[in-house]
N, CA and C of each residue as an Amber inpcrd file, in Angstrom:
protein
   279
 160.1350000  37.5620000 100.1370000 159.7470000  37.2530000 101.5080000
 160.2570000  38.3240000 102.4660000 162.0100000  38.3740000 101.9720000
 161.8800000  39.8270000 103.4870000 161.6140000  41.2710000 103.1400000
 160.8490000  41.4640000 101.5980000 159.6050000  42.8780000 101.8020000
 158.4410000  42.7080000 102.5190000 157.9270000  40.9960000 102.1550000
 157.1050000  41.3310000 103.1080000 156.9900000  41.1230000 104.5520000
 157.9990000  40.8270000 104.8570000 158.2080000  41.1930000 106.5660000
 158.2730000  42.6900000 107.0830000 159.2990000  42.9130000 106.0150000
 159.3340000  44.5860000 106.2030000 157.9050000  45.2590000 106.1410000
 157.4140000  44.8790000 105.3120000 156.1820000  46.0260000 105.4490000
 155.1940000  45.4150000 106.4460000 155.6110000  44.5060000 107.1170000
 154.2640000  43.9210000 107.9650000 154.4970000  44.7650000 109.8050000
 155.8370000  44.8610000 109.6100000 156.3470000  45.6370000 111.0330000
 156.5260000  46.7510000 110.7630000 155.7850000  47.6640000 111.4450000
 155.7430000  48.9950000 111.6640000 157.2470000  49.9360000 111.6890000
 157.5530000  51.0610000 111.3760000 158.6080000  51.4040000 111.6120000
 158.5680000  51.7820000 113.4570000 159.6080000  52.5700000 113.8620000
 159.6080000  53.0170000 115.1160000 158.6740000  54.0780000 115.4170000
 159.0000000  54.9440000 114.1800000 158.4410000  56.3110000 114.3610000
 156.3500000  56.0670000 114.5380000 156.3740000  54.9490000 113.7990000
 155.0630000  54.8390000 113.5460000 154.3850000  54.0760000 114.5490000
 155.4260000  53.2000000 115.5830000 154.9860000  52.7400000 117.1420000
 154.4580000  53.7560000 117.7750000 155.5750000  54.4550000 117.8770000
 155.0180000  55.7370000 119.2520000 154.0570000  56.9280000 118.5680000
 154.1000000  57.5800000 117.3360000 152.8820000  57.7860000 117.1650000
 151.3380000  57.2070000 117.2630000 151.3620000  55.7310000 117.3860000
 150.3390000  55.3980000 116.9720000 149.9130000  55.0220000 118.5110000
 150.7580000  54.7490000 119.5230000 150.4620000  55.0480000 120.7690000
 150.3660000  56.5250000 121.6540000 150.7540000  57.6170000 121.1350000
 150.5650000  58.8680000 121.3710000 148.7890000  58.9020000 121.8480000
 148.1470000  58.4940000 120.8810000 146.5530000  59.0920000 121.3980000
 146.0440000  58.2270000 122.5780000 146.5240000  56.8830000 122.7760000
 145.6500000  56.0310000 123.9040000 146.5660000  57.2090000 125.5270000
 147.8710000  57.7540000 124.8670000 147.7330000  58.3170000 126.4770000
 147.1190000  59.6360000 126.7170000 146.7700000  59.8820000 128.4300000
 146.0320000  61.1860000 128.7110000 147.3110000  62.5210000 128.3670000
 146.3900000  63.6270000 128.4380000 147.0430000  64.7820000 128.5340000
 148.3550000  64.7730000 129.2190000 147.9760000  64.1090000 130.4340000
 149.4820000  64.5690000 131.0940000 150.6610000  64.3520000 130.9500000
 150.1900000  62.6750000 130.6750000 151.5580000  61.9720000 129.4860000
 151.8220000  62.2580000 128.5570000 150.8820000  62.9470000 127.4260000
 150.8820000  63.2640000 126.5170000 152.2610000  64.4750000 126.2420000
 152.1880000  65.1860000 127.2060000 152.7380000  66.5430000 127.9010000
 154.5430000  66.2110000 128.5580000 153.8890000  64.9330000 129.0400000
 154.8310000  64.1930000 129.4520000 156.5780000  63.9520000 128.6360000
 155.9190000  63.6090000 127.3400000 156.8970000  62.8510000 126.0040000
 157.0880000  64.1520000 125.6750000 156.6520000  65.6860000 125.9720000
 157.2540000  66.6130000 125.2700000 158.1650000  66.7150000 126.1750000
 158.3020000  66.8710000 127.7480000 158.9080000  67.3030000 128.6440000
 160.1200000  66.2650000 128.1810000 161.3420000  66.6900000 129.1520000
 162.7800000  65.5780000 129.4230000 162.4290000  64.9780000 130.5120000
 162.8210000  63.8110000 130.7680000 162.7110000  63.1400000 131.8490000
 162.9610000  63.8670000 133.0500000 164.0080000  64.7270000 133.0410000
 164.8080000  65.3300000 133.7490000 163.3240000  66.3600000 134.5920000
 162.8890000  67.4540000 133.7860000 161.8440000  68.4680000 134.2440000
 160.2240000  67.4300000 134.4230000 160.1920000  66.3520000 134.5330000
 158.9140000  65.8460000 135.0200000 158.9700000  65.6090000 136.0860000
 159.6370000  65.3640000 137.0020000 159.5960000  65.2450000 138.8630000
 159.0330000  66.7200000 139.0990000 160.0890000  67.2470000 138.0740000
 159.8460000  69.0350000 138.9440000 158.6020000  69.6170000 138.5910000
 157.7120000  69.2220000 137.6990000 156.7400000  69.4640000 137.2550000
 155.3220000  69.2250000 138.3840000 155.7210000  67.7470000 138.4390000
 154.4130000  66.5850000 139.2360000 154.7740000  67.3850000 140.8870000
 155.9540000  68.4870000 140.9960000 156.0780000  68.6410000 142.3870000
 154.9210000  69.7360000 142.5630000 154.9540000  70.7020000 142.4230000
 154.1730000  72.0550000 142.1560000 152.1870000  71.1740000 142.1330000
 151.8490000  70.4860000 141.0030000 150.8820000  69.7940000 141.1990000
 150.0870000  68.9130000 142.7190000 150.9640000  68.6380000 143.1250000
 151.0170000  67.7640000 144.0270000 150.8350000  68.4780000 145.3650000
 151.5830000  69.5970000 145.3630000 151.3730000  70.8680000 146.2180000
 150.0430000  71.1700000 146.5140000 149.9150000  71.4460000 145.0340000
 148.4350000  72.3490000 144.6950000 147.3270000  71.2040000 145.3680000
 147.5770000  69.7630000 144.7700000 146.4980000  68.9890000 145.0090000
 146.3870000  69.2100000 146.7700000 147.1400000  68.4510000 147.3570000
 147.7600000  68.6590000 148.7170000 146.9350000  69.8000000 149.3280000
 147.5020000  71.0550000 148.9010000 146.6340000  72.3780000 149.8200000
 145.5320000  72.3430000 149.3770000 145.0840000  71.7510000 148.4240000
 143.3250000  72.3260000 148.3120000 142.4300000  71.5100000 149.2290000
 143.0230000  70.0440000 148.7920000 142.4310000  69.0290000 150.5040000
 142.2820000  69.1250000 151.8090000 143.5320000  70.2310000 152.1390000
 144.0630000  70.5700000 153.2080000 142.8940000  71.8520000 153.8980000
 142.8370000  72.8470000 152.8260000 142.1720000  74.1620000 153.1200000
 140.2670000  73.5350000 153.0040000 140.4080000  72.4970000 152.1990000
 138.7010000  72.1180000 152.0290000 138.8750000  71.5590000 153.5430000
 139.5570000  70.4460000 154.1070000 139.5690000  70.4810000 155.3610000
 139.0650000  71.6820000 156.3000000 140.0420000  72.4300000 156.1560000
 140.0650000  73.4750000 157.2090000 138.8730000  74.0550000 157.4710000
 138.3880000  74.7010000 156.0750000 136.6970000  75.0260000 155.9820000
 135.7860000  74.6550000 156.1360000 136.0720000  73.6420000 156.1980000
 134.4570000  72.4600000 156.6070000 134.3380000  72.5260000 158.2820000
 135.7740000  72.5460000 158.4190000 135.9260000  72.6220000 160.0620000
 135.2970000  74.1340000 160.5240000 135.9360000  74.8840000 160.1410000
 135.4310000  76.2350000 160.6690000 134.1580000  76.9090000 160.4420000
 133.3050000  75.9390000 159.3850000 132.2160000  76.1750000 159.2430000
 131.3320000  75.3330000 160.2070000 131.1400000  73.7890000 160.7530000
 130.9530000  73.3860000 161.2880000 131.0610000  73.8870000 162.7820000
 132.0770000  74.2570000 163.1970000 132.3060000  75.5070000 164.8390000
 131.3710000  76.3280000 164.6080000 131.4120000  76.8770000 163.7530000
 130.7100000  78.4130000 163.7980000 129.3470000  77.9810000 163.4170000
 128.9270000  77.0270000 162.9170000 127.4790000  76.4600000 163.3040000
 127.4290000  76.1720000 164.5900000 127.7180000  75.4780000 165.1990000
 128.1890000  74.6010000 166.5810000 127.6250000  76.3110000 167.6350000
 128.7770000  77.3730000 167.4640000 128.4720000  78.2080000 168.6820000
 127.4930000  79.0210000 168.0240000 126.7230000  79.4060000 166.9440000
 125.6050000  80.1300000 166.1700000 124.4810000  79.8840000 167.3310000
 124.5020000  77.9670000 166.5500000 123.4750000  77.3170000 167.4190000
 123.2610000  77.2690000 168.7530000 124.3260000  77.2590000 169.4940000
 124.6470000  77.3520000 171.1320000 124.3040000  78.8270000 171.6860000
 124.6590000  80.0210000 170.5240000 124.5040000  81.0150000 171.4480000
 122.9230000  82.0470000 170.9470000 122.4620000  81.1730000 169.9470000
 120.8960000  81.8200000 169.5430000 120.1840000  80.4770000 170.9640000
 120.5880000  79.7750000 171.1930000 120.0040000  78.5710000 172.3090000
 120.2070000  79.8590000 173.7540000 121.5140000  80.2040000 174.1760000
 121.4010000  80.9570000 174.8280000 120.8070000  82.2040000 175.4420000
 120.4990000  82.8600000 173.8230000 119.4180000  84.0210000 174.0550000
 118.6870000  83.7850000 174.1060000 117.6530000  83.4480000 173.1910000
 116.5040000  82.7590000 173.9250000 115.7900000  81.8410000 174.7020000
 116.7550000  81.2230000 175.8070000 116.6180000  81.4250000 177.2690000
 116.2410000  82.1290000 178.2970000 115.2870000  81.9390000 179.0620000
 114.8130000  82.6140000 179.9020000 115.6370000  83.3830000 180.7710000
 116.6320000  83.6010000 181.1640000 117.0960000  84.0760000 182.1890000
 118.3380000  84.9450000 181.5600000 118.9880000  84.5900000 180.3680000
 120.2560000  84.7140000 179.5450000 120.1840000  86.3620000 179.2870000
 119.1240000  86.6010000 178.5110000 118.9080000  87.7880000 177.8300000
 118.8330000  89.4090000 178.5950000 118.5020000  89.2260000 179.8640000
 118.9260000  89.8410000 180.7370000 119.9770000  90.8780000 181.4130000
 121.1760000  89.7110000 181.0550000 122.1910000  90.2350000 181.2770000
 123.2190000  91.1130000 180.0110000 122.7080000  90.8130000 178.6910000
 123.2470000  92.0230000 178.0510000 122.0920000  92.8380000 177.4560000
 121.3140000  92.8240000 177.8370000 120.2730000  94.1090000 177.1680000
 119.8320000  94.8540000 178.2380000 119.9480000  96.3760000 178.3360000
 119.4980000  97.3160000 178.9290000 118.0730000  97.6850000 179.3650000
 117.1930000  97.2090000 178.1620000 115.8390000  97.4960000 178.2330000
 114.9220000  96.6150000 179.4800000 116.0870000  95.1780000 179.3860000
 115.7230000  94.2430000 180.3660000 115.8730000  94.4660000 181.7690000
 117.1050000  95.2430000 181.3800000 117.5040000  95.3150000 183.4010000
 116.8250000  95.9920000 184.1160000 116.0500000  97.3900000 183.0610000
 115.4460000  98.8150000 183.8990000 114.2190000  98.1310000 184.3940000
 113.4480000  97.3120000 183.8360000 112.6300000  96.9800000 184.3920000
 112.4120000  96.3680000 185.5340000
């Protein structure tokens, strides 16, 4: 009776291998690291994630302006009265 208990429970080694594949990469990466170097790891990441949100921000913005005065100042030139004042060919006449 207690062989076959024994062989019905897994050893240790054969727990955490056999849970090794249900986790992702990062954990995976994780169990190689020490507890110790995984904060310092997820910091640098977190950065990265952080500024890329940050700069996709920024760009959307500065693309949006620079549509904004494109549109405002092709509206301006071709206006009747606008074009006048920086072209030469306009004034001699």
């Amino acid at each position: 009776m207690r062989s076959f208990l024994r062989a019905s429970v897994p050893r240790r080694d054969q727990q955490r291998s056999a849970a090794v594949p249900m986790l992702g990469h990062v954990q995976r990466a994780g169990l190689l690291l020490s507890s110790g170097l995984r904060p310092l790891l997820s910091i640098p990441i977190l950065c990265y994630r952080v500024g890329m949100l940050w700069l996709e921000k920024i760009m959307r913005t500065i693309f949006i302006v620079w549509e904004i005065l494109f549109k405002f100042d092709s509206y301006l030139y071709y206006s009747s009265n606008f074009s006048q004042f920086f072209h030469t060919e306009n004034r001699a006449k």
